[in-house]
N, C-alpha and C positions, 0 to 999 in steps of 0.2 A: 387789619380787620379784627373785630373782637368777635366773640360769642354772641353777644348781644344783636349784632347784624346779621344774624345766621337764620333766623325766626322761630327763635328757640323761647320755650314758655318761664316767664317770672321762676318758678318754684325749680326748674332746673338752673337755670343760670346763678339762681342763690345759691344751690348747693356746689355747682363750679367754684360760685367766689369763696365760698366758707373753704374748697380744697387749694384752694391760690391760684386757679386756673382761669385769666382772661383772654387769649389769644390763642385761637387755634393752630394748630401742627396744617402742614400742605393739605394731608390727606382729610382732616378734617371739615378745611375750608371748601374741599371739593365735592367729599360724599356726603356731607350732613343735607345741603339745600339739594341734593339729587334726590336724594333718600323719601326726605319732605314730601318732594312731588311726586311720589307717588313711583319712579322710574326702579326698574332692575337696575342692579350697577353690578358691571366688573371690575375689581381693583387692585393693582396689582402696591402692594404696601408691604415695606421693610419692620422688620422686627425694631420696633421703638417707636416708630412713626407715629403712634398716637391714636391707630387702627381701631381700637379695639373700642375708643368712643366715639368713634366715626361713624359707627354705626348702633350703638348702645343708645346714645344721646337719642338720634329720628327717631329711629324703633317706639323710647321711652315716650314722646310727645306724640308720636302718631297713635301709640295705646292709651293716653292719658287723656287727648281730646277727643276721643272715639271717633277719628275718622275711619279707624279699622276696629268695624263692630263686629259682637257678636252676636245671638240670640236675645232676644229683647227678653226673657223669661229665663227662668232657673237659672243653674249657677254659673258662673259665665265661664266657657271653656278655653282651652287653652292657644293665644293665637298670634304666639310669635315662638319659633322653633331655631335656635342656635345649634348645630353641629359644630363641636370640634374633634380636635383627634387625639387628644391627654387630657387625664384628669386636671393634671394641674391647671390646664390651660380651663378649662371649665370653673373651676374655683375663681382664674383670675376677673375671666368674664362676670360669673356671678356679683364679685366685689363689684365692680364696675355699675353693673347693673344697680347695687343697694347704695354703693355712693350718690350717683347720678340722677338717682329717682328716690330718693330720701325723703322728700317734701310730696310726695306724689303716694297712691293706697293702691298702686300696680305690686305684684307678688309675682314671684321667681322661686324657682328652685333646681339645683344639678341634679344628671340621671347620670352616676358612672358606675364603672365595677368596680370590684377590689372591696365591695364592703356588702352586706345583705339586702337582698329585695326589701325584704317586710319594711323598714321604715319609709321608704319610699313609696311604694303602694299605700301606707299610711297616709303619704304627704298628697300622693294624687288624691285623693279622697277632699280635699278641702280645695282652696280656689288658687290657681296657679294659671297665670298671664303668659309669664316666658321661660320657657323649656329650655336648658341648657342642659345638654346630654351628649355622649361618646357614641359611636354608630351603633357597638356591638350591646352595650345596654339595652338600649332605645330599644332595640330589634327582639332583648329578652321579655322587656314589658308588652312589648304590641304581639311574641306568642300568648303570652299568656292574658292578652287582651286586659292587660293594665291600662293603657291610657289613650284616646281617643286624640288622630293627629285630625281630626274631618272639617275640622275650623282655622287650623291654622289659615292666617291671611301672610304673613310675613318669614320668609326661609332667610337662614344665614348661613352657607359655609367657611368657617372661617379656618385660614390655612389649610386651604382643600388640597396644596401643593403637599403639604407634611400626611393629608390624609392618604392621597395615592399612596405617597412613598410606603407606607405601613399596611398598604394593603386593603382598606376599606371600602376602595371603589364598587365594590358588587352589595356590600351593606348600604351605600349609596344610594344605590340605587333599585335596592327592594323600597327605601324609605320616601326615596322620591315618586313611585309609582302610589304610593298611598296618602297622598298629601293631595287637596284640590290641584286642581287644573288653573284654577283664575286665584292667583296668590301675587305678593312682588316676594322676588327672590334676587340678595345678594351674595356675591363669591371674592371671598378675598384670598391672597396667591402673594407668595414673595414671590412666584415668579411665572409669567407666561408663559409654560413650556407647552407642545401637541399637546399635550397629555389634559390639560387647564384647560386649551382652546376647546377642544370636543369636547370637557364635559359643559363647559357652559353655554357651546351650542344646545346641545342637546335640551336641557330645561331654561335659560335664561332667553326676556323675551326682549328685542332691540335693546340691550343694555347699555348705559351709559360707562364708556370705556374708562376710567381714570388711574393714571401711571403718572404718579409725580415723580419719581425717581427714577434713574437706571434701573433695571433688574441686577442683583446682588451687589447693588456697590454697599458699601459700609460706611456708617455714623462718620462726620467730618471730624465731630471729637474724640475720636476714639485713636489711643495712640499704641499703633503697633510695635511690637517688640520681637527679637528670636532670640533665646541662647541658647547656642547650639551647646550640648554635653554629652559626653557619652551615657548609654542606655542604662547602666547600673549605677551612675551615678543622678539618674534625674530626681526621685525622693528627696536625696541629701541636699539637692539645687534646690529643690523647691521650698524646704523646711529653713535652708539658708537665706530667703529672701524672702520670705514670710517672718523672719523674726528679725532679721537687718533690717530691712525697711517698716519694720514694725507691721505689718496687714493687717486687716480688719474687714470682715466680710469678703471674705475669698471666694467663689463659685469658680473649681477644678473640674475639667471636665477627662473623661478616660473612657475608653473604648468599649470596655466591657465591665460587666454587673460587677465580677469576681476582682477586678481591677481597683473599681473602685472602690470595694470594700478593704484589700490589701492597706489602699494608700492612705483610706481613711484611719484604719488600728495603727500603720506607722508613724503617721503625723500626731495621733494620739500620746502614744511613745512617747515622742519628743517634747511634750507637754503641749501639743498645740489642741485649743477644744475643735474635733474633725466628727462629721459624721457622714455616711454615703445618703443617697439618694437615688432610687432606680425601681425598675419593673418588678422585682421579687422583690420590695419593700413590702409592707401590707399599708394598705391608705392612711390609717392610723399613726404611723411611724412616719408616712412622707408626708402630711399635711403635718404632724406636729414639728418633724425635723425643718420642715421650709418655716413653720413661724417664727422657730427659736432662730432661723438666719433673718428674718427679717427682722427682728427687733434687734436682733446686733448682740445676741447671749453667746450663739453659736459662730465663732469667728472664720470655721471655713467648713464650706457643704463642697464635695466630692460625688458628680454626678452624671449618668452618663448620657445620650444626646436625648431621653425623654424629657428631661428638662429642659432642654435647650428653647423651646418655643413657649412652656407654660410657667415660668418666672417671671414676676414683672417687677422688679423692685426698682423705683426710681433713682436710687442713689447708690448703685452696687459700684463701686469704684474699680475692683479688678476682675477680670475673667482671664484665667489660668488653661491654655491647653495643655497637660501634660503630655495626652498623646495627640497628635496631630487626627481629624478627622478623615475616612474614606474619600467621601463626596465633598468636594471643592467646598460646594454650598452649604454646609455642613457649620463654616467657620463663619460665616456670614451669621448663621442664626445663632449661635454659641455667643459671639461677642458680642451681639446685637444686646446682649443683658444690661451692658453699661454704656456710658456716654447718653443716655437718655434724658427727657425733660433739659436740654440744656447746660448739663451736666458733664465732665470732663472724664475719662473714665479710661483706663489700662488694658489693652490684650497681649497678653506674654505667652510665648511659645517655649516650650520646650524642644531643642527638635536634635534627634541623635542620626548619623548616619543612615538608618533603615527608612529615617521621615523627610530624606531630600527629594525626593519625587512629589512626596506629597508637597511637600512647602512650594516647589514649581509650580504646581498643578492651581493652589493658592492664588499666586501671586497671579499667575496668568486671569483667574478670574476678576479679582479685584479691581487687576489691571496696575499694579506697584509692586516695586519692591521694601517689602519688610527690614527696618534698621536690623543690624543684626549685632548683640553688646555680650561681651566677652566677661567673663564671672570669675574674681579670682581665684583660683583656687580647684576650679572646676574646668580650665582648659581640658581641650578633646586632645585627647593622646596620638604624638605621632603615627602610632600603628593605624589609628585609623582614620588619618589626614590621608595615609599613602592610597586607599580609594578612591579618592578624588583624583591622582594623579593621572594624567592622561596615557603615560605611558602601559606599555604593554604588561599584563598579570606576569608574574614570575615564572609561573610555568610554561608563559608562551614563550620567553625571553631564552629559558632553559631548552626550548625545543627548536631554537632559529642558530641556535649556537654551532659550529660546526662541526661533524663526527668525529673527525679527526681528532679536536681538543680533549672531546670528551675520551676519547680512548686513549691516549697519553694520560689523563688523570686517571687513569683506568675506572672510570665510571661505566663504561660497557658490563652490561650483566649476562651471564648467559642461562639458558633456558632449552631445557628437553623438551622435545616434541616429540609426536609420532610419524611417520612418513607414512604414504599410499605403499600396498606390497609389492614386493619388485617385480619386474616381469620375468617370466619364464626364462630360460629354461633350468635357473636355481629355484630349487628345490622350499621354498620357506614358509615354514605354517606360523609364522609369528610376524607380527608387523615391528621389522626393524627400528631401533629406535637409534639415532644419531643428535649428536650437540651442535648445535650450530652459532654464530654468533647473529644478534639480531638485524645487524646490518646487513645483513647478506642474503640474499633472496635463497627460496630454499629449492633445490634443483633434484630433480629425480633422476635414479640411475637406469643405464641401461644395462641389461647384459649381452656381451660382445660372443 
């Protein structure tokens, strides 16, 4: 099937072809003609899948042939509303939006934080079609009654599963109580957990269900790796195989803000060009730090899981866990960054002793196990192979041994205690104190 069969308008499909794009992804073939019709849709779409014009594309041509009007007079309000849950993931939308509708006089603009109200209250001020906005944003403009949601016809939550996670569901849901009643509303989810079910009971109306995938399986192309190394050495592994295998466009992903800035100054160090990416960046720094990786200046961005979902680069060849993620699902949308558009594409694990539960916990989701490739130079050290061992901790070993041995090697220690005071009829204002050995149970005297 092509584009072209989808009932998608001249002036989009040319700007498909001018991006090389003629055959849609699953999810596209499925939500685009639901979308059309007019139908809510719930769908559950893997990071790469193609999502994000699955529903950009209807939205564009349902606004473009005004099947969804607005006010036949003054300026026409704003009436298609995208929620995500990261900035970055807003910028990605936005692109999307100005590729796809290039040939088309529809206007877009982002609502996020990290940067001042005033130019954006500036921007509401002139004509804006489709709203692409953060919850907690949205929710600063409509106190201070910046911008009118009373026309929206078309809602999008996209990645509403990442939204729960972060906690927005109650900004959610002040947003949805102020939005008409007769609108279509879509929900897109890598994954249908309760959580997904109730809310899209809640405001979606008979929606058309579509899961072209399993929930969290991962890209066919996408070729997994582990090397296992110990904890103090993972930097040293990573710097060795970024400059061995020559890398180029590296996305590292690490646990924490402080983390990634560490790994970012050491890889610098080493002459590699590094920079982090995260929440205490200022938007400035993370929108210019992601261009300079996108054009291929910046050879490796080190970032922690707020990027995971709002990256979209088509040709990122490798994603780096250094540290293994908390939540299983976690790795699923990390590496989701590469093997995309068809595209062949590296997930390489770091993983030290502390991250064998996690790498289980993994695998069991995926449902495989991960090759695992040994590094010269960087073997894990017997000491702490001997965890793995089934047998019993050394100190249990030491405590099943028998007293006896141990008292011949005179390992017996002895130790003062204090006894209870004796019984009458000696005389004692002092609690006697005797040596005992610790085998030996400790017996009270009597006086005779």
């Amino acid at each position: 099937m092509s584009f072209s069969e989808l009932g998608l308008s001249d002036s989009i499909l040319d700007a498909l072809s001018e991006r090389g794009y003629t055959k849609p992804t699953k999810i596209q073939t499925e939500a685009i003609p639901a979308i059309l019709a007019g139908n809510d849709v719930l769908a559950s779409a893997q990071t790469g899948s193609g999502k994000t014009a699955g529903f950009t594309l209807p939205i564009l041509q349902l606004l473009a042939d005004k099947s969804v009007k607005g006010p036949s007079s003054g300026r026409p309000p704003i009436r298609a509303l995208i929620l995500v849950p990261t900035r970055e993931l807003a910028a990605q939308v936005e692109e999307s939006v100005n590729i796809y509708g290039k040939n088309l006089t529809l206007t877009s603009m982002i609502m996020i934080g990290g940067v001042s109200l005033n130019p954006q209250i500036k921007r509401l001020r002139s004509r804006v079609d489709i709203l692409i906005a953060t919850p907690g944003r949205l929710l600063d403009h409509i106190a201070q009654k910046n911008v009118d949601l009373s026309q929206i016809k078309i809602l999008v939550l996209d990645e509403a599963d990442r939204m729960l996670d972060m906690g927005f569901i109650r900004d959610i849901k002040k947003i949805l109580a102020l939005l008409p009643q007769t609108r279509q509303s879509l929900l897109f989810s890598a994954t249908f957990s309760k959580e997904i079910k109730s809310l899209a009971e809640s405001f979606l109306n008979k929606p058309v269900l579509i899961e072209t995938e399993k929930s969290n399986s991962t890209v066919p192309l996408i070729n997994h790796k582990v090397h296992f190394v110990n904890a103090d050495k993972k930097k040293f592994l990573l710097a060795h195989l970024i400059k061995e295998k020559n890398w180029f466009q590296v996305l590292v992903f690490t646990k924490t803000k402080h983390g990634a800035n560490k790994l970012a100054e050491f890889l610098t160090n080493q002459g590699i060009s590094a920079l982090a990416i995260h929440g205490n960046k200022s938007q400035s720094v993370r929108t210019r730090t992601l261009a300079e990786f996108k054009q291929g200046s910046l050879q490796i961005m080190v970032a922690t899981d707020i990027a995971a979902r709002g990256i979209d680069i088509v040709d990122l060849p490798h994603v780096v866990n250094f540290d293994l993620p908390n939540v299983p699902e976690d790795y699923v949308h990390r590496i989701g960054r590469t093997g995309r558009a068809g595209k062949t594409g590296d997930a390489v694990s770091l993983v030290s002793q502390d991250d064998r539960k996690l790498l289980n916990s993994i695998e069991r989701l995926i449902g495989m196990k991960i090759p695992e490739e040994l590094v010269s130079g960087f073997e894990v050290t017997a000491n702490t192979m001997q965890k793995d061992s089934p047998q019993k901790p050394r100190t249990q070993q030491k405590k099943d041994k028998p007293i006896a041995n141990q008292k011949d090697k005179g390992l017996i220690k002895q130790k003062t205690i204090k006894t209870e005071p004796l019984a009458k009829p000696q005389k004692i204002n002092k609690k006697q104190e005797v040596t005992v050995l610790l085998t030996k149970p400790i017996k009270k005297t009597r006086s005779k």
